[in-house]
GUBALUM-114400 format. One record per residue (C-alpha): residue number from 1; x, y, z. Coordinates in steps of 0.1 Angstrom, whole numbers. Example, Ala and Ser with C-alpha at 12.3 -4.5 7.8 and 13.67 -1.06 7.14 Angstrom:
BEGIN
R  num      x      y      z
R    1    123    -45     78
R    2    137    -11     71
This chain:
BEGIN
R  num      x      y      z
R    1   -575   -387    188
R    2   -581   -411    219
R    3   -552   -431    226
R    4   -554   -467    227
R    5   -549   -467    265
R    6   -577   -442    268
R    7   -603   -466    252
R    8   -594   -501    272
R    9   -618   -487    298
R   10   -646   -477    278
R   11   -646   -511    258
R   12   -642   -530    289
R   13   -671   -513    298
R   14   -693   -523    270
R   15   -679   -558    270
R   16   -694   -559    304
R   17   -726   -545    293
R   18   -730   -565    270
R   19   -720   -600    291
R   20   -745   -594    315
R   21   -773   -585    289
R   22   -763   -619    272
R   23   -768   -636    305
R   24   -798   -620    319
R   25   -814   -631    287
R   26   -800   -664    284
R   27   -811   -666    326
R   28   -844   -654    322
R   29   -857   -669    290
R   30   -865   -647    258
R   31   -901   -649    266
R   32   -895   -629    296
R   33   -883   -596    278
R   34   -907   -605    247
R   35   -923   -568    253
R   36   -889   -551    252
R   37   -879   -568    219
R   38   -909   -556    201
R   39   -911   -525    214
R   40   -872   -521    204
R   41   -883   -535    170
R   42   -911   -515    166
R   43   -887   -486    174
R   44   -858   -495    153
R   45   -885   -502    124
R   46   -898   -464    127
R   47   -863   -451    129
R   48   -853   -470     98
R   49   -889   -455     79
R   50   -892   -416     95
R   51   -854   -411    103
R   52   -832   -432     76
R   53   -855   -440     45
R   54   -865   -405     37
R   55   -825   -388     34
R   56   -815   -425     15
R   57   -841   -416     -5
R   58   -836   -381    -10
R   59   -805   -389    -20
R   60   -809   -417    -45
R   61   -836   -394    -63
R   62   -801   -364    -64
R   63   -777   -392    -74
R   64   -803   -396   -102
R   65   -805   -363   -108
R   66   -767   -356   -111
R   67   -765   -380   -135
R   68   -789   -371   -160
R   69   -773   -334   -158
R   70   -740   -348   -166
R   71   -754   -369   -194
R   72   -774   -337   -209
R   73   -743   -320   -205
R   74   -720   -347   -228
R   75   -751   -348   -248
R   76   -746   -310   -254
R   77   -712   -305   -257
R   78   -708   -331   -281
R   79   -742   -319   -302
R   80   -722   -285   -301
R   81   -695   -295   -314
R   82   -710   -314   -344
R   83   -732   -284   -350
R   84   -697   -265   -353
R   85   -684   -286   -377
R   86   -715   -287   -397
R   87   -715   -245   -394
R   88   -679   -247   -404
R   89   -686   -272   -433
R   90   -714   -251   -447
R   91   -697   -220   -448
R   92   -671   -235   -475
R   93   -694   -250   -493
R   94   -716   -228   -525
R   95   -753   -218   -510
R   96   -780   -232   -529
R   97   -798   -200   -539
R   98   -763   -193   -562
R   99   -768   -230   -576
R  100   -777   -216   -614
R  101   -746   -194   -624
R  102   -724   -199   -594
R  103   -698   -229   -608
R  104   -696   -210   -640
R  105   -693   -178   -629
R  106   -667   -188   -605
R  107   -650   -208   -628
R  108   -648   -174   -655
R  109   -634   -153   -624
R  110   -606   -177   -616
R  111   -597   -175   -657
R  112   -599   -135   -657
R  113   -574   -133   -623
R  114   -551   -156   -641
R  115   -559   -140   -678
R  116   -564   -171   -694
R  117   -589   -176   -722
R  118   -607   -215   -728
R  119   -607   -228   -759
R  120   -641   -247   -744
R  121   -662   -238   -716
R  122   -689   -264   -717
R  123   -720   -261   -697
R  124   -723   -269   -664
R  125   -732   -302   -656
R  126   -754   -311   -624
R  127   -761   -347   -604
R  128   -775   -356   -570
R  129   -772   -381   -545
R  130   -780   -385   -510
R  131   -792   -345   -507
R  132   -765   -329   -520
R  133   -758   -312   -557
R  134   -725   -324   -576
R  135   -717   -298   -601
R  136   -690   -295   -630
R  137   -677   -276   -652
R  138   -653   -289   -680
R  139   -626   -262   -696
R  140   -603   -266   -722
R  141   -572   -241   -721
R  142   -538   -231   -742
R  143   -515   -217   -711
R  144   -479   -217   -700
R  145   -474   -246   -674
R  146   -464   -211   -651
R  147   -497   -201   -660
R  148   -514   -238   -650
R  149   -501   -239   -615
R  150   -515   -208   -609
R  151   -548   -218   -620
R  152   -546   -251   -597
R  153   -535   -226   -565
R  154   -560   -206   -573
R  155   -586   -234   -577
R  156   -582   -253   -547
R  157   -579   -224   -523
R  158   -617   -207   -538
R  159   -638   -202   -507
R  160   -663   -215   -513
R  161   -645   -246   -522
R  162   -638   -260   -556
R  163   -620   -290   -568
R  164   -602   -300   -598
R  165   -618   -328   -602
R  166   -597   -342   -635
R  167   -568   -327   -656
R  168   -547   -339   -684
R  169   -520   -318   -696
R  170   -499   -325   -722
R  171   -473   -306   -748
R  172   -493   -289   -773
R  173   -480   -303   -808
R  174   -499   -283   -834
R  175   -479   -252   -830
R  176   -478   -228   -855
R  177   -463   -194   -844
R  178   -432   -189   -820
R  179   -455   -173   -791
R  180   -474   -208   -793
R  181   -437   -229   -784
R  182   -440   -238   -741
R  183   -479   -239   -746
R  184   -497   -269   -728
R  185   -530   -284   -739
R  186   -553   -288   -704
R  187   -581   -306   -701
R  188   -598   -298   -665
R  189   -629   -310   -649
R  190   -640   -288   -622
R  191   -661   -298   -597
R  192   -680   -284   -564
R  193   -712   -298   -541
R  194   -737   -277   -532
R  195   -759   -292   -502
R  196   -800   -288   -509
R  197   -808   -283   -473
R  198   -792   -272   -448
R  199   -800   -279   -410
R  200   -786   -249   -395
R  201   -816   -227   -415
């Protein structure tokens, strides 16, 4: 880089330059060099339109450009990611085509691991609301409280997903035999949702 010292003369220079345009002008009357203004206008005005405007241009229209591919881009990752979730949300969740026997079948397999037998299995019942299918199964069982937290384990961790929706436990007082003593009396509610459509089909 030029030091200081190095550009005194060169600005002296244009400060001359530019004194005795100034006073030439100021000498001769603007009228005088009236040609050589509009001819540097003219000049300046095509520079500004062939040489300046069309790059400026150019590269508004690529700023605008950029931008839009960068929004399309946040657009996409977020809509990927939501369709993600929703995939991952459907997949624990019972397909509609298994909506007749699914609940109740489901429901009889989690007794079987545990070997449990209902005093009442009542039939499923079914609501909707807002597209999707509640369903419930209500089961009335004689077990072990050993026997009860297995069922809940084994409940909560079904893929697709299930939900104890309601229990009351309680000692069971009518007992009548010495394998009956340490029985519970449950009363369970259990519940899944079953969507009616799904977007990713």
């Amino acid at each position: 880089m030029p030091s200081p010292a190095d550009l005194k003369p060169l600005l002296d220079i244009l400060v001359r330059e530019a004194e005795t345009v100034v006073g030439t002008v100021r000498d001769k009357g603007a009228k005088r060099f009236g040609r050589a203004f509009a001819t540097a206008g003219i000049l300046l005005a095509g520079a500004y339109v062939l040489l300046y405007r069309p790059p400026q241009s150019k590269s508004e229209r690529l700023d605008a450009q950029i931008k839009n591919a960068k929004m399309m881009h946040d657009y996409g990752e977020q809509y990927t990611t939501l369709r993600d979730q929703l995939v991952g949300a459907y997949a624990r969740l019972p397909n509609v085509n298994d909506r007749e026997q699914w609940l109740s079948n489901s429901v009889r397999a989690l007794l079987d691991a545990g070997k449990l037998e209902t005093e009442d299995f009542k039939p499923t019942h079914e609501s909707k609301k807002n597209g999707l299918i509640f369903q419930m199964s209500s089961i009335t069982l004689n077990l072990r409280f050993s026997d009860f937290y297995g069922l809940v384990l084994r409940v909560e961790s079904a893929r697709p997903i299930m939900h104890l929706q309601r229990v009351d436990l309680g000692k069971k007082t009518d007992v009548t035999d010495t394998q009956s003593i340490g029985l519970a009396l449950a009363n369970c509610d259990i519940a899944t949702v079953i969507p009616e459509k799904r977007l990713d089909q």
